[in-house]
N, C-alpha and C positions, 0 to 999 in steps of 0.2 A: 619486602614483599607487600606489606599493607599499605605503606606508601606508594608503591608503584599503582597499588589497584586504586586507591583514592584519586591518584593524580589521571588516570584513565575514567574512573565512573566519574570525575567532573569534568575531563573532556567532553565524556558524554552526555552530560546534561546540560550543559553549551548548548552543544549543535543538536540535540534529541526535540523535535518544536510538536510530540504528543506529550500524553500524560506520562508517560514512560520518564520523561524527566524527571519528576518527583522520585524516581527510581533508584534512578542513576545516581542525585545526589543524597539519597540517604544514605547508599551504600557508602559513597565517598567520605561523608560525613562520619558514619561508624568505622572505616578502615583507618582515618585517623585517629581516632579513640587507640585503635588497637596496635598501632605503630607507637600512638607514644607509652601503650604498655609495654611492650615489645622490646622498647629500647630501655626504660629504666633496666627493666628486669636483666639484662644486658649488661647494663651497668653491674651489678651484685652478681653476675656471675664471674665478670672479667676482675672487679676492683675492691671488694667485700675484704677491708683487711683481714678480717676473724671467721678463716672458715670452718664452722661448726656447722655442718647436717644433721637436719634440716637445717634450713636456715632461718630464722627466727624473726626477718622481715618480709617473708613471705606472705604473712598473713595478714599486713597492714595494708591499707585502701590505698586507690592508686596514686592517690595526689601524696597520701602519706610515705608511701615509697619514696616521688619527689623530692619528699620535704627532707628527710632524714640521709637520703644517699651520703651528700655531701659528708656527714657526719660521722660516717662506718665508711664511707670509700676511697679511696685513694692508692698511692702506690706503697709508701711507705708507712703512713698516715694520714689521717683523715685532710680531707681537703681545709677545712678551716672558714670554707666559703657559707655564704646558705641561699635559696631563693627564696624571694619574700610573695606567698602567696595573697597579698593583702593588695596586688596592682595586678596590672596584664605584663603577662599573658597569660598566669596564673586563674585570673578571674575568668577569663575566656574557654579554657583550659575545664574547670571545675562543673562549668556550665555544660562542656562539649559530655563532658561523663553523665549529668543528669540525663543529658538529651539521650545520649546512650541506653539508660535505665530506663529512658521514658519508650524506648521504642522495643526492645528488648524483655525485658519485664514488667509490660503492662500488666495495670492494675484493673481489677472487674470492671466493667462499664459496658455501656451500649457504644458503638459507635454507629456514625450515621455517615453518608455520603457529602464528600464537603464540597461537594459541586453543582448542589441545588439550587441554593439563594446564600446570599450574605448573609445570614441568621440561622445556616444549620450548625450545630453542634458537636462536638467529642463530647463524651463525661468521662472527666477525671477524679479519679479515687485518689486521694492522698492514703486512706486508711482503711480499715473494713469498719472504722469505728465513724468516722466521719461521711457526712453525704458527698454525694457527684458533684462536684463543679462542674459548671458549663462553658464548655470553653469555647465560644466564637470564632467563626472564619476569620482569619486575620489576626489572632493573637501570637503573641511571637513570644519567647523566651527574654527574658530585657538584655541581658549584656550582650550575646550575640544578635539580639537580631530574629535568629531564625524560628521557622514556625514551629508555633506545639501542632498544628496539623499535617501530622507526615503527608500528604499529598499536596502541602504548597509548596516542600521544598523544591526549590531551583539550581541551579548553576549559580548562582547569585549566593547561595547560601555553602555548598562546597566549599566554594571557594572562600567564604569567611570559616572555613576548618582548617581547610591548609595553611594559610595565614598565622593561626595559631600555633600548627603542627609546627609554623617556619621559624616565628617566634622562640615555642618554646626550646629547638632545637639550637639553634640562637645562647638561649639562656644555659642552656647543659653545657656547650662548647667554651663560655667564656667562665663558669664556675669552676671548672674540671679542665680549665686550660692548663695544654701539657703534657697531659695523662688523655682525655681525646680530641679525636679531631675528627675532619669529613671521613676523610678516607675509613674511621673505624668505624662510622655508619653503615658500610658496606661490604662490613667483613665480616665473620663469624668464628671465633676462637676451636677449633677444632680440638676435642677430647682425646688423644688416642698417645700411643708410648711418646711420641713426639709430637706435644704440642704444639703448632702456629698458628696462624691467622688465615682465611681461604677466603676469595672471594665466594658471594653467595651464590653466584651463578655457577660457577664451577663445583660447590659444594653439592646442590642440589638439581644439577641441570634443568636451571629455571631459565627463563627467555632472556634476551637482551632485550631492552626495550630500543622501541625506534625513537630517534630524534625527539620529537613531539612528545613522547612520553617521556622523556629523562627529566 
């Protein structure tokens, strides 16, 4: 589901030529954050050798879920495999989460209109202990790329989320080759006296998407 809208809100920030754009690709931007939590969590619910309730990596940050799956998941035992968060798409990945934080859990500050002059500002709070940084039209996050001013995102910047999103998906497929594949992307383990696997559309009478969106 957060995939599909990601892949739709950077359609629409392609072809969107107002400010609306910056819109479009935030959301896209944040719905890949939330697909790739969506699917580890996924992961520990389908392959958690040790099921103890609660679960006990529930409470670990999102990359830290990443790191440890392979460790506690598999069919019979643990996968044996690791991802090495120290390259991409891991690095890209860690970044997409700040950005997340940054947009989501702003911190005090004034904000100003970033379509005045090349010299209007955000102020970012690191702390409540620390002053505002000023942060210039045109600064961008280093590994991705995209801007610390949510109104310059573009379609241009979407699309360096899904990339990552495509990456890391990539990187789960060949660690946990086996145990999953594409097709379990799109299915959702169904709880009930007879468990199996349902597609998601069928489960929750969600849309098909059209052509262009898949």
């Amino acid at each position: 589901m957060h995939l599909r809208d990601a892949r739709k809100f950077d359609n629409l920030a392609k072809s969107e030529k107002t400010k609306l754009r910056s819109l479009y690709a935030r959301h896209s931007t944040l719905s890949v954050v939330f697909a790739l939590e969506a699917i580890i969590n996924r992961v520990y619910d389908d392959f958690y050798l040790n099921q103890v309730k609660p679960n006990p990596f529930e409470k670990l940050n999102l990359i830290e879920k990443w790191i440890v799956a392979p460790l506690v998941c598999g069919k019979d035992k643990p996968i044996g495999k690791k991802f090495d968060r120290s390259k991409e798409p891991f690095q890209s990945f860690e970044e997409l989460i700040r950005i997340r934080n940054w947009f989501v859990h702003p911190k005090p500050g004034d904000y100003v209109p970033a379509v005045e002059t090349p010299w209007t500002i955000l102020i970012e709070m690191d702390s409540l202990e620390v002053q505002g940084i000023e942060i210039k039209v045109g600064s961008t996050w280093p590994q991705t790329k995209i801007p610390k001013n949510p109104f310059e995102l573009t379609g241009e910047h979407s699309e360096k989320a899904l990339k990552t999103f495509d990456m890391m998906k990539n990187e789960l497929l060949e660690v946990f080759k086996g145990i999953i594949d594409e097709k379990w992307l799109w299915k959702i383990r169904k709880k009930s006296i007879k468990t199996d696997m349902v597609d998601i559309d069928n489960l929750w009478g969600g849309y098909t998407p059209e052509p262009e969106d898949e």
